[in-house]
VEXDREN-2710 file (C-alpha; in Angstrom, 1 decimal):
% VEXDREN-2710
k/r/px/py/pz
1/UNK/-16.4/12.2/7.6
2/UNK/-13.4/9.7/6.2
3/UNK/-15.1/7.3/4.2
4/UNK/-14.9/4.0/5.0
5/UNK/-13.6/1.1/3.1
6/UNK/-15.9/-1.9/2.3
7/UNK/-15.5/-5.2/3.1
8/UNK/-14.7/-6.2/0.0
9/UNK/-12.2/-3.7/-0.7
10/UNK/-10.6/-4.3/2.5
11/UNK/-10.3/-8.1/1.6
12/UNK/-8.9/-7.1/-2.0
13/UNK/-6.1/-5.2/-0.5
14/UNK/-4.8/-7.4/2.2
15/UNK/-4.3/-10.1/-0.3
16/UNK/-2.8/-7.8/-3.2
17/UNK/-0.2/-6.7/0.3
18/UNK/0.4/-10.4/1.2
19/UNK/1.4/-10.7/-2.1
20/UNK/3.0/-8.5/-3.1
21/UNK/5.2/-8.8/0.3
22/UNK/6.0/-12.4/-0.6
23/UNK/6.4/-11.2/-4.5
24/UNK/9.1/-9.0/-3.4
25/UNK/10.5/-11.2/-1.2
26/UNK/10.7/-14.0/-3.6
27/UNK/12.3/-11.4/-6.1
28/UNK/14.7/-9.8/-3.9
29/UNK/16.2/-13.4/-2.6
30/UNK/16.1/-14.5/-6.5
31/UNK/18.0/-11.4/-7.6
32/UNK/20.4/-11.9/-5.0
33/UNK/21.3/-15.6/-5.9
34/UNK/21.4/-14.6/-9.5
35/UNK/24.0/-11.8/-8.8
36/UNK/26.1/-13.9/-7.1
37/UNK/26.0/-16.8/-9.3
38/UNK/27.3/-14.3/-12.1
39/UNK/29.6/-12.8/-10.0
40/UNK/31.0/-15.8/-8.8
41/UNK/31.5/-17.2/-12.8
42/UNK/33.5/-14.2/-12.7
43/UNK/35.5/-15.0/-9.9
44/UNK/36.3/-18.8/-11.4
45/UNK/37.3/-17.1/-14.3
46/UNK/39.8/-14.8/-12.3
47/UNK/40.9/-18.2/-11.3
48/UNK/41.5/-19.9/-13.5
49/UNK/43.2/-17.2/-15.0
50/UNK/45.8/-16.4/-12.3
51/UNK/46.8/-20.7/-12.0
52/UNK/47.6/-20.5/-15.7
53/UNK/49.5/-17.4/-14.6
54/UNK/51.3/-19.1/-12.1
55/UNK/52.0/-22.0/-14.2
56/UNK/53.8/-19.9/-16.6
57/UNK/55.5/-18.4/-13.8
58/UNK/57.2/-21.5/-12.1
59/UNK/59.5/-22.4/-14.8
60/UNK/61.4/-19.3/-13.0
61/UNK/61.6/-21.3/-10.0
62/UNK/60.8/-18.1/-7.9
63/UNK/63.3/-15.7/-9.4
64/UNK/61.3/-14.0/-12.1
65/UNK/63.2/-11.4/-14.3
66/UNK/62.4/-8.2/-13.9
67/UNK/59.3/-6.3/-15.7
68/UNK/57.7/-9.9/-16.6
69/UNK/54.5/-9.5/-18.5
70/UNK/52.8/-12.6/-18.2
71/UNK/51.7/-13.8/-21.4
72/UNK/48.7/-13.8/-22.9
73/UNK/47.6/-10.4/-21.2
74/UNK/44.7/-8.7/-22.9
75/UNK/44.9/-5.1/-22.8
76/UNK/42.5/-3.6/-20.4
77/UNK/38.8/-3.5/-20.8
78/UNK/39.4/-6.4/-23.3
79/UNK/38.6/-10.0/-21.8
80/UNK/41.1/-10.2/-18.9
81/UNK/43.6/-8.3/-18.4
82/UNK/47.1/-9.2/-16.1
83/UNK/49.6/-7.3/-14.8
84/UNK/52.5/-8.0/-11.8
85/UNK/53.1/-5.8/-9.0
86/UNK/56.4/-5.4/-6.6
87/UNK/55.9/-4.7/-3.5
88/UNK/57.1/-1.8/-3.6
89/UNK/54.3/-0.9/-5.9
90/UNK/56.0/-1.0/-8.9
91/UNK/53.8/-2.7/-11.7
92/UNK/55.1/-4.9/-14.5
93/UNK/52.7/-4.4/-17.6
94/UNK/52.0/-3.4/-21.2
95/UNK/53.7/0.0/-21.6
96/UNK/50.1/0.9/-22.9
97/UNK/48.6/-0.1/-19.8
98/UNK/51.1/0.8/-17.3
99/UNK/49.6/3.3/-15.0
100/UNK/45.6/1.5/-15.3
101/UNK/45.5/-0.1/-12.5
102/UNK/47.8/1.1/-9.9
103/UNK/48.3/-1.0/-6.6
104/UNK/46.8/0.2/-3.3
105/UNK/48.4/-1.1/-0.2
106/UNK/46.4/-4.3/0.6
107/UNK/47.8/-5.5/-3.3
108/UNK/51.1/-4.7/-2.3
109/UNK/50.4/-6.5/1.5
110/UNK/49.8/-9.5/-0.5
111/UNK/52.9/-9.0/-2.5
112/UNK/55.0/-8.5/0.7
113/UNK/53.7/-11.5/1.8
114/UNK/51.7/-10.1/4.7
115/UNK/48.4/-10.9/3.4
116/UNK/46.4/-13.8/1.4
117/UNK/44.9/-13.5/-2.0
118/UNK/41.7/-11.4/-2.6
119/UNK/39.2/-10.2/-4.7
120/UNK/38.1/-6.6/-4.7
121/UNK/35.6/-4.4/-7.4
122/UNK/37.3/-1.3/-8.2
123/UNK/36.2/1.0/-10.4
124/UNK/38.5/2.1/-13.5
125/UNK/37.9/5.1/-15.9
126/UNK/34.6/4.8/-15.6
127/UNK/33.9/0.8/-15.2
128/UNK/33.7/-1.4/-12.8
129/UNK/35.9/-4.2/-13.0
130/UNK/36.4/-7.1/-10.1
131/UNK/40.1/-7.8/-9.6
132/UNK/41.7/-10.8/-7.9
133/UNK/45.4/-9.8/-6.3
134/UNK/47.3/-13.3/-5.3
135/UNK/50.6/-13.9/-4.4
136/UNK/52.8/-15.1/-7.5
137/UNK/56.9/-15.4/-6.4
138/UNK/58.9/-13.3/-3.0
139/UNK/58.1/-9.9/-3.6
140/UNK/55.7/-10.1/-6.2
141/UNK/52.0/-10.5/-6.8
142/UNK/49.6/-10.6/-9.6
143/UNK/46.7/-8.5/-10.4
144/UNK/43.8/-10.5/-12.5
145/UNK/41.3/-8.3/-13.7
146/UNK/37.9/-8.3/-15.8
147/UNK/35.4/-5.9/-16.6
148/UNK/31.9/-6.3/-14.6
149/UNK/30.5/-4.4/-17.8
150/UNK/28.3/-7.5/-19.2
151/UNK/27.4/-8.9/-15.6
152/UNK/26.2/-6.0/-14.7
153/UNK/24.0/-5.7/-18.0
154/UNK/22.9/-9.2/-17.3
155/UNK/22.2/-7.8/-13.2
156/UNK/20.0/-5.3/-14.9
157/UNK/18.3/-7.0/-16.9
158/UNK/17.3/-10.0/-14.7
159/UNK/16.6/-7.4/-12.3
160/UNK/14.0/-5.6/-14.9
161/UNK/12.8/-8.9/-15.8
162/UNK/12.2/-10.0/-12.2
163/UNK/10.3/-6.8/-11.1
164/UNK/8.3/-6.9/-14.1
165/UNK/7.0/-10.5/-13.4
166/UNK/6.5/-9.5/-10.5
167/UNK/4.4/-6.3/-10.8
168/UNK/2.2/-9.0/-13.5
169/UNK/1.8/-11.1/-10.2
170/UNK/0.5/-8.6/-7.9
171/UNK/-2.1/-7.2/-10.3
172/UNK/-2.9/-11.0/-11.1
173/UNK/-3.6/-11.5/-7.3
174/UNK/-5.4/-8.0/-7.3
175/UNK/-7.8/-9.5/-9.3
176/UNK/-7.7/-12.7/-8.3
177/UNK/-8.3/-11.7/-4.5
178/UNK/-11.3/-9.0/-5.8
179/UNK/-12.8/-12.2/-7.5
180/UNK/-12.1/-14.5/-4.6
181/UNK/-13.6/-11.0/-2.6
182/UNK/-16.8/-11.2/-4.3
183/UNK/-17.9/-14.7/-4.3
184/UNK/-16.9/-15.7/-1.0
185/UNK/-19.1/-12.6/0.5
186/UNK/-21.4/-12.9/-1.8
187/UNK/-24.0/-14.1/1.0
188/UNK/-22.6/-11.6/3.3
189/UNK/-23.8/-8.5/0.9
190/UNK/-26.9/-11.0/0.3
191/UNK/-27.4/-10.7/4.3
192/UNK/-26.9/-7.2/4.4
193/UNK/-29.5/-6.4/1.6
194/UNK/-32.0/-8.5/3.2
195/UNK/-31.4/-7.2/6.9
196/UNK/-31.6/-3.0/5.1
197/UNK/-34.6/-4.3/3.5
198/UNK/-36.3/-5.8/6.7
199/UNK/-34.9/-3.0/8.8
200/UNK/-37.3/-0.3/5.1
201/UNK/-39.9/-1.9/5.5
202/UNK/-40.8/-3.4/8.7
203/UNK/-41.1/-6.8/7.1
204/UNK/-39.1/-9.9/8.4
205/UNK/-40.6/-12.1/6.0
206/UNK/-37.7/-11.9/3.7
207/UNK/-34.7/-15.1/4.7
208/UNK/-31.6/-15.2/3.5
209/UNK/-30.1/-18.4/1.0
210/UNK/-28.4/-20.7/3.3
211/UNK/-27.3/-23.3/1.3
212/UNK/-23.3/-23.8/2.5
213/UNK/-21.5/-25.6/5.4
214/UNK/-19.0/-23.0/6.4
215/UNK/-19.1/-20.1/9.0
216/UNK/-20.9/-18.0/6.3
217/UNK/-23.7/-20.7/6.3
218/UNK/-24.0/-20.6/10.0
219/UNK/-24.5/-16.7/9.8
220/UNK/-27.3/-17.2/7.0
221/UNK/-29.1/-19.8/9.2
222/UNK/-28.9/-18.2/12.6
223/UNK/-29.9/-14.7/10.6
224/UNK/-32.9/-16.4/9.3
225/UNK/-33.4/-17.8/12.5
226/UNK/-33.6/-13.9/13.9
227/UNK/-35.7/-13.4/10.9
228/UNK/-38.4/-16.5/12.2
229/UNK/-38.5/-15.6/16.0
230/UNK/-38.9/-11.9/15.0
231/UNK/-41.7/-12.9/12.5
232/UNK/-43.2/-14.9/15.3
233/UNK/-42.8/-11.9/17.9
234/UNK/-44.7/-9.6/15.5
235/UNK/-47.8/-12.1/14.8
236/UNK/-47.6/-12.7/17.9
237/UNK/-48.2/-8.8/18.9
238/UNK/-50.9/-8.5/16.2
239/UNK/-52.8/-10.9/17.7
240/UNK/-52.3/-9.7/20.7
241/UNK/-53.6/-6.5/19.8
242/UNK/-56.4/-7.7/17.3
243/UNK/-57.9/-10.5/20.5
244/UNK/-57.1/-7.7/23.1
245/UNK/-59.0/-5.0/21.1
246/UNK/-62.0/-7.3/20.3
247/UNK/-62.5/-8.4/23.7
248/UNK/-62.3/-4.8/24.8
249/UNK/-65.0/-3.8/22.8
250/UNK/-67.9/-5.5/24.5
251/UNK/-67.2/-4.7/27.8
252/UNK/-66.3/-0.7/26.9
253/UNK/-69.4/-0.8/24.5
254/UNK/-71.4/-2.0/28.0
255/UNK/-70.2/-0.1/30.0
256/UNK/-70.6/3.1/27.8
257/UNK/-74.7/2.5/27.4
258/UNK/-74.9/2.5/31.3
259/UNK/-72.6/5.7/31.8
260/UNK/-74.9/7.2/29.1
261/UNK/-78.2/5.9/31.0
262/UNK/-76.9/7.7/34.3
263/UNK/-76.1/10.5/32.3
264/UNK/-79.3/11.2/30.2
265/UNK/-81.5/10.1/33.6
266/UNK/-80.6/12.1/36.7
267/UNK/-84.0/11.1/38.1
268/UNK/-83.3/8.0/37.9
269/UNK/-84.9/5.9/40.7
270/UNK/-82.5/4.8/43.3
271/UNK/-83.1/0.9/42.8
272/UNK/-82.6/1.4/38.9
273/UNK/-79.3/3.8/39.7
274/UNK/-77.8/1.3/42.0
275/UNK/-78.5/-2.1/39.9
276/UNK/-76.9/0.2/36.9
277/UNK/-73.8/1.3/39.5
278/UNK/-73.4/-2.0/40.4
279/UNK/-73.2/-3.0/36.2
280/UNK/-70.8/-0.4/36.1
281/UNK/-68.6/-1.8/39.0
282/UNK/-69.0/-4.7/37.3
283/UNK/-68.0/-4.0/34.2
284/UNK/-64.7/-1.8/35.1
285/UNK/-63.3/-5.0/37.6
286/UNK/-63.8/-7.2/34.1
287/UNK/-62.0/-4.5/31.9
288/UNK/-59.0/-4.3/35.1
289/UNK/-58.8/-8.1/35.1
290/UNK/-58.4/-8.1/31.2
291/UNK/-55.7/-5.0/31.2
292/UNK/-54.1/-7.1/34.0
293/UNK/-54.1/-10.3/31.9
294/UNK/-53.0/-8.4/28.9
295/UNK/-50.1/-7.3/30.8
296/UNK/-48.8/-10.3/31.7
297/UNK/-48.7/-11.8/28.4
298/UNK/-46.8/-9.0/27.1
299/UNK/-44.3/-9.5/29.6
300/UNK/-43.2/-12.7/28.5
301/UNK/-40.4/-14.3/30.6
302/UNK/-38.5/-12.7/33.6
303/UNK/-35.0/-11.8/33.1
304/UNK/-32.9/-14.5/34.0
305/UNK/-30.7/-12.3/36.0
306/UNK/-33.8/-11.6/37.9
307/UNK/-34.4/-14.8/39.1
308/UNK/-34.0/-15.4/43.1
309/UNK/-34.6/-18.5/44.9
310/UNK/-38.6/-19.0/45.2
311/UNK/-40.5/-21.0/48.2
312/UNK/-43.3/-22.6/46.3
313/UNK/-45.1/-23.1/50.0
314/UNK/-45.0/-19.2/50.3
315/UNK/-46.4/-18.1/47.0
316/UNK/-49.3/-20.8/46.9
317/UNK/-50.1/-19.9/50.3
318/UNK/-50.2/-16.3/49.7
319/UNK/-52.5/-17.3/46.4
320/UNK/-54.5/-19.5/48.0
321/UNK/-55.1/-16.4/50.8
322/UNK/-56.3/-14.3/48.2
323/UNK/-58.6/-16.5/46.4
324/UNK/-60.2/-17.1/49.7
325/UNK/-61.0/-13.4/49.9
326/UNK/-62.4/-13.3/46.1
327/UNK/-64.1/-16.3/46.8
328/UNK/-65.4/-16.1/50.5
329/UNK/-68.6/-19.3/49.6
330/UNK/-65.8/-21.7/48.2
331/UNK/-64.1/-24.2/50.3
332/UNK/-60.1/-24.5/49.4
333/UNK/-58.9/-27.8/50.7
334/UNK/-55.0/-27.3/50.8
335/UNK/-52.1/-29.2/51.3
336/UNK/-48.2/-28.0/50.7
337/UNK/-45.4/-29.3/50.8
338/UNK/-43.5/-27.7/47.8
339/UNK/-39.5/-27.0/47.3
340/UNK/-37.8/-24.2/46.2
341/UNK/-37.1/-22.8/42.5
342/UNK/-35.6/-19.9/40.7
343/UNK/-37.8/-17.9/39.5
344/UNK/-40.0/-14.9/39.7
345/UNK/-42.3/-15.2/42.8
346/UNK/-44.4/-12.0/41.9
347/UNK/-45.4/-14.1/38.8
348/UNK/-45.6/-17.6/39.7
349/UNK/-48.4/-16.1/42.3
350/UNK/-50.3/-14.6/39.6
351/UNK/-50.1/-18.1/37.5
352/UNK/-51.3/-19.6/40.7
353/UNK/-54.1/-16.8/41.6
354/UNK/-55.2/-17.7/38.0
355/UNK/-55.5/-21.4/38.1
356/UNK/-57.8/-21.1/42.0
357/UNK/-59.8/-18.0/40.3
358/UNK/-60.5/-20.7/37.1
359/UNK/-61.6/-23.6/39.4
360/UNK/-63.4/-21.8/41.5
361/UNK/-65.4/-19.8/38.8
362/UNK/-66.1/-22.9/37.0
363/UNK/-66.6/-25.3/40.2
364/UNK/-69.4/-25.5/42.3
365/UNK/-70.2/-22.0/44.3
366/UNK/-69.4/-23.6/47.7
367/UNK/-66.4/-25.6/46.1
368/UNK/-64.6/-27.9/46.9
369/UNK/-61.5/-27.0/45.0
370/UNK/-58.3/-29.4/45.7
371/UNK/-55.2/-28.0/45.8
372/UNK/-51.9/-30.0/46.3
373/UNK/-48.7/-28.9/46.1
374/UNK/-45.2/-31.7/46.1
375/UNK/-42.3/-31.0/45.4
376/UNK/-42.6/-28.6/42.4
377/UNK/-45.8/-30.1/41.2
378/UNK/-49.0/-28.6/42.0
379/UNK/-52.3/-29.9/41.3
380/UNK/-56.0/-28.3/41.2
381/UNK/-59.0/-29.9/40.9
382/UNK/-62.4/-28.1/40.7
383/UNK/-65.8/-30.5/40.7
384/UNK/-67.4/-28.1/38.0
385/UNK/-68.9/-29.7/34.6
386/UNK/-65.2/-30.5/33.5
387/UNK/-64.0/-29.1/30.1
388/UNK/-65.0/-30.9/26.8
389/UNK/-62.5/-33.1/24.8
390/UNK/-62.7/-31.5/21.6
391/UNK/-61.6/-28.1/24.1
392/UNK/-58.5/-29.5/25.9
393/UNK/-56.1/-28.7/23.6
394/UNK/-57.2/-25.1/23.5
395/UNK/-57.9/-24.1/26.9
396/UNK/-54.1/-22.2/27.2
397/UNK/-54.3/-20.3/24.3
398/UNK/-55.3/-17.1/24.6
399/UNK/-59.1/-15.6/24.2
400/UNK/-60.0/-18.9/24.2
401/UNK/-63.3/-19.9/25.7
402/UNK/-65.4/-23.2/25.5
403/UNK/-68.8/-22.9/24.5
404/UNK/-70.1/-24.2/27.2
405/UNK/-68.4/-21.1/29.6
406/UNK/-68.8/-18.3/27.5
407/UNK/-71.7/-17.2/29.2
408/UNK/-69.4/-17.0/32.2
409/UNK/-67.5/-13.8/33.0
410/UNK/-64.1/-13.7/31.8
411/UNK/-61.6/-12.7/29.0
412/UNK/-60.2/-15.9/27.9
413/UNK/-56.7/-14.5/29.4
414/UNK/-56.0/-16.4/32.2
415/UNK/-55.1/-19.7/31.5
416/UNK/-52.9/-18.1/28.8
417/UNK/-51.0/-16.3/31.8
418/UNK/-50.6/-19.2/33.2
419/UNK/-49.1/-21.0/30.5
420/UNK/-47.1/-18.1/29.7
421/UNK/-45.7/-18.0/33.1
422/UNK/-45.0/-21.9/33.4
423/UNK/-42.9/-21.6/29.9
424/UNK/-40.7/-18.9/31.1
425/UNK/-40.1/-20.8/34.2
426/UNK/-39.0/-24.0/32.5
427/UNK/-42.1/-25.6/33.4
428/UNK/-45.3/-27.7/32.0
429/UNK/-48.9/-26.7/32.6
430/UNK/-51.5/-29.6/31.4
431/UNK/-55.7/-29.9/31.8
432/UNK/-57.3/-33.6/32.7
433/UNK/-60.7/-34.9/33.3
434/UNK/-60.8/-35.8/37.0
435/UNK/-62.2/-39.3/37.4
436/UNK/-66.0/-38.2/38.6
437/UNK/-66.0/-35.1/37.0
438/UNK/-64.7/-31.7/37.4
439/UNK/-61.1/-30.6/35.7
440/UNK/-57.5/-31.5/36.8
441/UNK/-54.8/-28.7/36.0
442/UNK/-51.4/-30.3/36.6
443/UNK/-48.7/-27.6/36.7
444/UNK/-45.0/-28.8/37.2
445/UNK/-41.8/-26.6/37.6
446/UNK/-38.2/-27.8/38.0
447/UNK/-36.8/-28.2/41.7
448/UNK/-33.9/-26.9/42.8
449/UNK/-34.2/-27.7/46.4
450/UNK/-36.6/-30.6/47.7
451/UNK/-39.9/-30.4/50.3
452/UNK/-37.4/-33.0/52.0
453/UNK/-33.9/-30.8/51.1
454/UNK/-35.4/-27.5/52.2
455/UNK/-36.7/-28.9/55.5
456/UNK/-33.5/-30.5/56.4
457/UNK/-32.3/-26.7/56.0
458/UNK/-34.1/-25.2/58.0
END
């Protein structure tokens, strides 16, 4: 498997390439200008040369004697060096240096007078010399020449200099970038250490330093964030497990010793058998309605991409049917007129089951319970003993139960459906004391369509 680079690493060498791109650039522009600012000192020198040249010249007023050496001529490869060519390709020099620099055909163009003055780089016996061929009198032209031997030292060395400095820079930046590297994801490797830890040992407890203002920052507090809810989702499921295991151990416990008395007492008699079957009957509805409860807290909130429209008429009316059958001596006084939200109806029916199943076990056997739905507020009212002050803010949490109900039958689970329901669905779920006693449970879920709206519709 090809390994990977690191983050880091990654980091370190993009800015040692940027640099050393722009490093290079900067060098090769810089070398340039410097080559041409030598070569053209070289040129005004050639110049300058050739006007003094042509100064001597005019005193000849354009008829200038055959072989004319113009004075002052260094010999070649010494300073500058001038000869005179015809243009017939003669040349006019030092016998010594006669045959050095023989003309070509654009130098004896120029001498014709067919072509302008011009500066061309040559190479002769082995140097490079840069040569300036100008016209001088009809016929005739000069040659100006100097060796490139010392500018091109001077090239070299600036050149030398110039990628030296420049190697110094990159490696600079190489470190400079693996230092910049390192601090600036410093909480990034700080992240990942604490996420490989959490992911060990199961133990979200562990946050992360989020002490900057930058995009890094952001990362460290939405990570620690992840770390909170997760740390909350946990707990949450222990306690889950820890309440759901307790409760379960009373009514397994129960219904063991009368599975065990049926057992060990075949001849039973049939009065004894059936009160003990009916225990048992008993006691396996009460362990379904707590599995049942359980389930529904674990399932938290619907998906909200599987949310449809929901009539609130239709899912009260189907709990309020079903209540009626669980509790055939109570006396349901109903009145709908409810909207439509988005939501799960399957579960909103369930909250609703729970909240008629709560005033009705807690109510008087032949009722009344009130229930009135408007809008997407619905309202029920038991005329039971009420529930305590000291108990209303408790009554939604789950296992909960008042001492005054906990000789009732019941898990502590349902109101805690209930309010886990309402939360998913953007609602609010509140217990009251009802004026001449009894309990009030006020449930309210946001409207999309109105009672008025959805008739209008329809």
């Amino acid at each position: 498997m090809k390994p990977r680079l690191t983050l880091k690493t990654r980091f370190t060498l993009v800015a040692a390439g940027a640099v050393a791109a722009v490093a290079l650039a900067i060098t090769a522009v810089a070398f340039v200008a410097i080559r041409t600012d030598l070569q053209n000192q070289v040129r005004q020198e050639l110049a300058a040369r050739a006007e003094s040249v042509a100064h001597y010249a005019h005193q000849y007023h354009g008829h200038i004697p055959d072989h004319w050496v113009p004075p002052h001529s260094s010999g070649f490869n010494v300073l500058t060096y001038t000869q005179v060519i015809t243009s017939a390709g003669a040349v006019w020099a030092p016998p010594a240096d006669a045959e050095v620099l023989p003309p070509g055909p654009a130098n004896m163009a120029v001498a014709a007078g067919r072509a302008g003055a011009f500066y061309s780089t040559p190479e002769v016996s082995g140097t490079r010399v840069m040569v300036l061929t100008a016209p001088l009198a009809p016929g005739l032209a000069m040659q100006v020449a100097e060796p490139l031997t010392a500018t091109d030292q001077e090239v070299t060395s600036v050149g030398a200099t110039l990628a030296t400095l420049s190697a110094i820079g990159v490696a600079v930046a190489t470190l400079l970038g693996w230092a910049v590297a390192r601090a600036g994801l410093a909480p990034v490797t700080r992240l990942a250490s604490v996420a490989e830890e959490v992911s060990l040992t199961g133990d979200p407890g562990r946050r992360v330093e989020a002490g900057r203002g930058d995009e890094l920052g952001r990362l460290a507090t939405t990570f620690n964030a992840m770390l909170s809810a997760l740390q909350r989702s946990l707990d949450a499921q222990r306690r889950l497990v820890s309440d759901a295991s307790h409760e379960l151990r009373t009514p397994l416990a129960s219904l063991w010793v009368n599975v065990d008395v049926l057992a060990e007492n075949p001849e039973l008699p049939a009065a004894d058998r059936k009160e003990i079957l009916a225990r048992v009957t008993d006691q396996v509805a009460e362990l379904s309605r707590l599995v049942a409860s359980v389930t529904d807290l674990a399932r938290g909130e619907p998906p909200k991409a599987g949310r449809s429209p929901v009539r609130l008429n239709e899912v009260a009316a189907d709990a309020v049917d079903a209540a009626r059958r669980d509790w055939p001596k109570t006396q349901f006084s109903v009145y709908l007129d409810g909207g439509v939200i988005a939501g799960s109806a399957d579960r909103l029916r369930v909250a609703v089951k729970n909240l008629l199943d709560n005033a009705a076990k807690f109510g008087p056997p032949e009722g009344p319970v009130e229930v009135r739905l408007t809008g997407g507020e619905l309202i029920v009212r038991d005329h039971g003993p009420g529930i305590a002050n000291e108990d209303l803010p408790f009554v939604f949490d789950r296992f909960y139960r008042a001492l005054s109900s906990r000789s009732a039958p019941g898990s502590g689970l349902g109101l805690a459906v209930v309010h886990e329901i309402v939360l998913g669905h953007g609602g609010t779920i509140a217990a009251e004391p009802a004026p001449r006693g009894g309990t009030v449970m006020r449930l309210t879920l946001p409207v999309q369509i109105t009672a008025a709206g959805l008739s209008g519709s329809s």
